[in-house]
Biopython code that builds the backbone (N, CA, C, O; Angstrom):
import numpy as np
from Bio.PDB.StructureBuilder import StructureBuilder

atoms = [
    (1, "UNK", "N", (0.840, -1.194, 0.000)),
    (1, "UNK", "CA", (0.000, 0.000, 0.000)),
    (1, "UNK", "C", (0.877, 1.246, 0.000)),
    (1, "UNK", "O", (2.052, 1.044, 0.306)),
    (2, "UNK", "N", (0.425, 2.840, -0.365)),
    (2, "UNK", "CA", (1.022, 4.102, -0.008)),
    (2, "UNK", "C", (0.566, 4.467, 0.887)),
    (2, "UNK", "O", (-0.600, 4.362, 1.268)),
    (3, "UNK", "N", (1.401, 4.933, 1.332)),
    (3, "UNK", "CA", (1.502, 5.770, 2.802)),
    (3, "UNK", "C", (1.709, 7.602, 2.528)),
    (3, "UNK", "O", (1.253, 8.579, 3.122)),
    (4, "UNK", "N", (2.520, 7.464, 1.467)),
    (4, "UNK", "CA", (2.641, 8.971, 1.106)),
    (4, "UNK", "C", (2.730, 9.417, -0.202)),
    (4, "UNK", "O", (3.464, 8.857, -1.016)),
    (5, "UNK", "N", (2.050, 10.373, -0.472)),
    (5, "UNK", "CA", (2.131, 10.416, -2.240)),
    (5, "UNK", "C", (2.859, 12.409, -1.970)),
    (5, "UNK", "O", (2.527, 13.297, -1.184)),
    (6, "UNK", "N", (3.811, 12.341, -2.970)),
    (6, "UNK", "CA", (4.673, 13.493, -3.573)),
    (6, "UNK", "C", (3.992, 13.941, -4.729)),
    (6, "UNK", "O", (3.024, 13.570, -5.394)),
    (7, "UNK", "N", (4.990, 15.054, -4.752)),
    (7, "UNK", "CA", (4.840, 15.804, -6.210)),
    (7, "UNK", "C", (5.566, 17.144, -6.000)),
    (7, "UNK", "O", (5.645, 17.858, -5.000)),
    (8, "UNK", "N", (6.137, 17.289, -7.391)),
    (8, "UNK", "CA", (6.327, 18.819, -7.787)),
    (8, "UNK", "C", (5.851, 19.837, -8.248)),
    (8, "UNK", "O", (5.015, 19.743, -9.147)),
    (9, "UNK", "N", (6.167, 20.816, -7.864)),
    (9, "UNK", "CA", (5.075, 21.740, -8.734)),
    (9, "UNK", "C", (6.800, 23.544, -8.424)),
    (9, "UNK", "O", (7.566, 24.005, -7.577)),
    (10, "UNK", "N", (6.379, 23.713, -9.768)),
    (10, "UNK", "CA", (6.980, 25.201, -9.640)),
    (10, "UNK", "C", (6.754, 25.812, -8.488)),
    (10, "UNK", "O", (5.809, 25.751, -7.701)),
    (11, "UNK", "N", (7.875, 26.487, -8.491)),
    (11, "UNK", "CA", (7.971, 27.156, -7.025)),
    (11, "UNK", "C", (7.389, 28.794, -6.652)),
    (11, "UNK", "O", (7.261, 29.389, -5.582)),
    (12, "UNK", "N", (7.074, 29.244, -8.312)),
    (12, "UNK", "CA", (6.257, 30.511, -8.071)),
    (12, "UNK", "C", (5.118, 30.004, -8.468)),
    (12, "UNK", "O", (4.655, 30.986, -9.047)),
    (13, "UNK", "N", (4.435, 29.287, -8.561)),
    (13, "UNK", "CA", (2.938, 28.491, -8.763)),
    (13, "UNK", "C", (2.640, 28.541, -7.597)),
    (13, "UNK", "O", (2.660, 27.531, -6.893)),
    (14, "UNK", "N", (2.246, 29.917, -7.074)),
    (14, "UNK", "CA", (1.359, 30.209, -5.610)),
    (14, "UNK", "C", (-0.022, 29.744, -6.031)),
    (14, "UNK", "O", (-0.326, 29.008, -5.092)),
    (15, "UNK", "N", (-0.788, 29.735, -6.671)),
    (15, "UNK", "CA", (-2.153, 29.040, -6.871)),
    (15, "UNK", "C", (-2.136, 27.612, -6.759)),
    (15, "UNK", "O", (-3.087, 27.214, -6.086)),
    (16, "UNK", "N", (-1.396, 26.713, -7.180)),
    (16, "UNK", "CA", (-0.893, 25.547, -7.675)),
    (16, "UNK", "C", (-0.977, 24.992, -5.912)),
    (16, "UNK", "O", (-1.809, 24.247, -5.395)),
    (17, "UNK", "N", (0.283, 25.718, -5.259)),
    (17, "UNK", "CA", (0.379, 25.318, -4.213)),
    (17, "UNK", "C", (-0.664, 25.606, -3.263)),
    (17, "UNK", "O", (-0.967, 24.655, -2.543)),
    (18, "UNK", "N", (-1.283, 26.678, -3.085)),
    (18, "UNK", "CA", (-2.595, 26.982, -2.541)),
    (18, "UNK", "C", (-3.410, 25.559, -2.832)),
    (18, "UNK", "O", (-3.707, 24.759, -1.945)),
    (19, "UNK", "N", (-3.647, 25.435, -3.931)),
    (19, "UNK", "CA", (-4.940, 24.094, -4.078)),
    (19, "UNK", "C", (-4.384, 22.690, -3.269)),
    (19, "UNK", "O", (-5.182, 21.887, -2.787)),
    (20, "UNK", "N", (-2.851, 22.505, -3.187)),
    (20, "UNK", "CA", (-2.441, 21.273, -2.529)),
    (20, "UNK", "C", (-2.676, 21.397, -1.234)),
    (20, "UNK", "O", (-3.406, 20.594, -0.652)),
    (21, "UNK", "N", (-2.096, 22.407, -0.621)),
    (21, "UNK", "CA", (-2.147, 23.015, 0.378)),
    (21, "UNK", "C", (-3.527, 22.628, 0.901)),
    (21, "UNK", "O", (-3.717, 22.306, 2.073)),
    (22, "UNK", "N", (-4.245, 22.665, 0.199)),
    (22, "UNK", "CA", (-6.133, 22.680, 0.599)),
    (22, "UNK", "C", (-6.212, 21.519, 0.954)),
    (22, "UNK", "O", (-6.592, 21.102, 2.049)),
    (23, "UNK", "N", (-5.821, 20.865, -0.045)),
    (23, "UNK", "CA", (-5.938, 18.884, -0.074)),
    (23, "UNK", "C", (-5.229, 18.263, 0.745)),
    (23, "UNK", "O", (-5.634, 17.101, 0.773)),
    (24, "UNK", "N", (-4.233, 18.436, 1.552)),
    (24, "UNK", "CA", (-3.568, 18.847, 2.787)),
    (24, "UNK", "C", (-2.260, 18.255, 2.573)),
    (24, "UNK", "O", (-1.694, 17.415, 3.273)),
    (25, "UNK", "N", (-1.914, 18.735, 1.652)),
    (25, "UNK", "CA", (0.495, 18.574, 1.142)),
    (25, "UNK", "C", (0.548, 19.506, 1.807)),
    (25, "UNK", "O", (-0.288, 20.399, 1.941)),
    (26, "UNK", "N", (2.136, 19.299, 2.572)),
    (26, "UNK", "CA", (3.084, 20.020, 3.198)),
    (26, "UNK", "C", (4.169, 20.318, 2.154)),
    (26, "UNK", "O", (4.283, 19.774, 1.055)),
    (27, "UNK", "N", (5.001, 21.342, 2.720)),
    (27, "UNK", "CA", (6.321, 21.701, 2.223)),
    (27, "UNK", "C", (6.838, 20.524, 2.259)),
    (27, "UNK", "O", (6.148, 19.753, 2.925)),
    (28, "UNK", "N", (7.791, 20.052, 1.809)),
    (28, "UNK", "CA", (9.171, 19.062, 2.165)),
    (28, "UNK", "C", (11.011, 18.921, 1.508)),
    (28, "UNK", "O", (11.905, 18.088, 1.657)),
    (29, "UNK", "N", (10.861, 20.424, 0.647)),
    (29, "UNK", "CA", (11.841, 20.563, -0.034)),
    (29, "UNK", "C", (11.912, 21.199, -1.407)),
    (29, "UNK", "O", (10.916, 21.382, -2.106)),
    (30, "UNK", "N", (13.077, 21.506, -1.731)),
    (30, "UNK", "CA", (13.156, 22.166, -3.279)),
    (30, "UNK", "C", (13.781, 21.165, -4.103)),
    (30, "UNK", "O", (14.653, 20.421, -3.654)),
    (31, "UNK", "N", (13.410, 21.121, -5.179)),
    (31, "UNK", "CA", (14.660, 20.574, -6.346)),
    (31, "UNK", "C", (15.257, 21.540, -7.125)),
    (31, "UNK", "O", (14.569, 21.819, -8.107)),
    (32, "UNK", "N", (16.494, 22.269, -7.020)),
    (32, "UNK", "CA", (17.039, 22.875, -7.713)),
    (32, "UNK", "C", (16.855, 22.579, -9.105)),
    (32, "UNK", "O", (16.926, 21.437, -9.561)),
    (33, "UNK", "N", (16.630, 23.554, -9.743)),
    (33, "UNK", "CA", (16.908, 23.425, -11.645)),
    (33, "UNK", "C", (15.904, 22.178, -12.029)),
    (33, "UNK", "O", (16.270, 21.405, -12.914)),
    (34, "UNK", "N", (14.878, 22.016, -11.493)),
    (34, "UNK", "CA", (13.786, 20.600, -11.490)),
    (34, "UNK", "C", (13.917, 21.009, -13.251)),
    (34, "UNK", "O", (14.408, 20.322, -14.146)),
    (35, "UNK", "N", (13.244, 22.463, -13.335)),
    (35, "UNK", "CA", (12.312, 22.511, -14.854)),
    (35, "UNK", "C", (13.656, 23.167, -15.845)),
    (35, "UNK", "O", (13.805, 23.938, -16.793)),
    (36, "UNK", "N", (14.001, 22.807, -15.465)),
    (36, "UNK", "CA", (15.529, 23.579, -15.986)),
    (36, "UNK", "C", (16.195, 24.918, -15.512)),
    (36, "UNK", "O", (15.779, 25.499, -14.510)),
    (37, "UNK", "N", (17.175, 25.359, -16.213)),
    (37, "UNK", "CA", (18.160, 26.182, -15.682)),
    (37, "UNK", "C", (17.120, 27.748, -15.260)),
    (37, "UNK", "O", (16.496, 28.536, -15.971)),
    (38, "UNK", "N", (17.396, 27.630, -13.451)),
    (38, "UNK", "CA", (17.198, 28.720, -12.669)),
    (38, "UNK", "C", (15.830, 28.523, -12.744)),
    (38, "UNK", "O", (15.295, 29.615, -12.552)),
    (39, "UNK", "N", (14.779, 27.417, -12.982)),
    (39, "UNK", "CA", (13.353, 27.182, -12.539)),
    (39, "UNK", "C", (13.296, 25.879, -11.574)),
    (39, "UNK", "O", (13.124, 24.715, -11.936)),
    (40, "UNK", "N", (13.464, 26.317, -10.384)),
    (40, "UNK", "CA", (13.210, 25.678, -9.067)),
    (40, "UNK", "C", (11.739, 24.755, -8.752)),
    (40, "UNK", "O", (10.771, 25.085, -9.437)),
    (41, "UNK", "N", (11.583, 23.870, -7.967)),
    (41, "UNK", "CA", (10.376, 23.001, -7.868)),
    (41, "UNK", "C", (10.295, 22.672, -6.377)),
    (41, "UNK", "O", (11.234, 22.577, -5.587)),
    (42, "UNK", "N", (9.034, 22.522, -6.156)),
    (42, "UNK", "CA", (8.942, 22.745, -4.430)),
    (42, "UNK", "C", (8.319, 21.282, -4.596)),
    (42, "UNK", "O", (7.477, 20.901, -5.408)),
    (43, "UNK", "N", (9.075, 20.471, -3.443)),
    (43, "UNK", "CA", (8.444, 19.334, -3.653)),
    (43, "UNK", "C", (7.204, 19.337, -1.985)),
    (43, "UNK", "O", (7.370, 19.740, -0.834)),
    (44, "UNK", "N", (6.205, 18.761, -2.608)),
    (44, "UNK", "CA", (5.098, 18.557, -1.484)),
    (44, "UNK", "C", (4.694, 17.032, -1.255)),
    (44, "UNK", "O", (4.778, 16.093, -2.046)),
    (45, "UNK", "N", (4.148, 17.065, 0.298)),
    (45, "UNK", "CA", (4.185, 15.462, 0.165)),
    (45, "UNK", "C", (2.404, 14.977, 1.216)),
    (45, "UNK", "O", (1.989, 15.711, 2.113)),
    (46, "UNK", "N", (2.011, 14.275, 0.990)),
    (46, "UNK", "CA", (0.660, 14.257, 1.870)),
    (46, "UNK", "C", (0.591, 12.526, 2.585)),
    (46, "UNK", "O", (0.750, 11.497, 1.929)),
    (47, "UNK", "N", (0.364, 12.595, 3.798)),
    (47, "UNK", "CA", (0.074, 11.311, 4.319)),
    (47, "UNK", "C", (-1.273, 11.131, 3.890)),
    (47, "UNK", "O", (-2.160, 11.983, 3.927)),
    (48, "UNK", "N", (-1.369, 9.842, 3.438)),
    (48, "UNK", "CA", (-2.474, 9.027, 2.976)),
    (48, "UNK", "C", (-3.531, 8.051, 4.154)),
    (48, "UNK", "O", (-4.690, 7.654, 4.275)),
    (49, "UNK", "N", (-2.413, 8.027, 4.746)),
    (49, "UNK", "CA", (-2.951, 7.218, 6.392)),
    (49, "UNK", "C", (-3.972, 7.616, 7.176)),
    (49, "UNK", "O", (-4.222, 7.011, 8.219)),
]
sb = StructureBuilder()
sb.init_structure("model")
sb.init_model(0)
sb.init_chain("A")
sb.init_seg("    ")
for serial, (resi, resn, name, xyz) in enumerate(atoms, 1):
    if name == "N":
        sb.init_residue(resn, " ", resi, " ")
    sb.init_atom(name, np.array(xyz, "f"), 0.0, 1.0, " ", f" {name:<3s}", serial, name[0])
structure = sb.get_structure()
């Protein structure tokens, strides 16, 4: 079974993150250069439990 489901999403995608945020993802980190050079990715993560 999952216990936790991820994802990325751009890191100036304040709407994006607002809607996860709702669905209840936390912060848990960046990926540097995710979308390429100097576009950063905020990774979010939600317990399923």
């Amino acid at each position: 079974s999952c216990d936790v489901m991820s994802l990325e999403v751009r890191i100036d995608n304040d709407v994006a993150q607002h809607v996860y945020r709702n669905l209840g993802f936390q912060n848990g980190g960046k990926r540097k250069n995710y979308y390429g050079e100097g576009e950063d990715a905020l990774v979010m993560w939600v317990n399923l439990k």
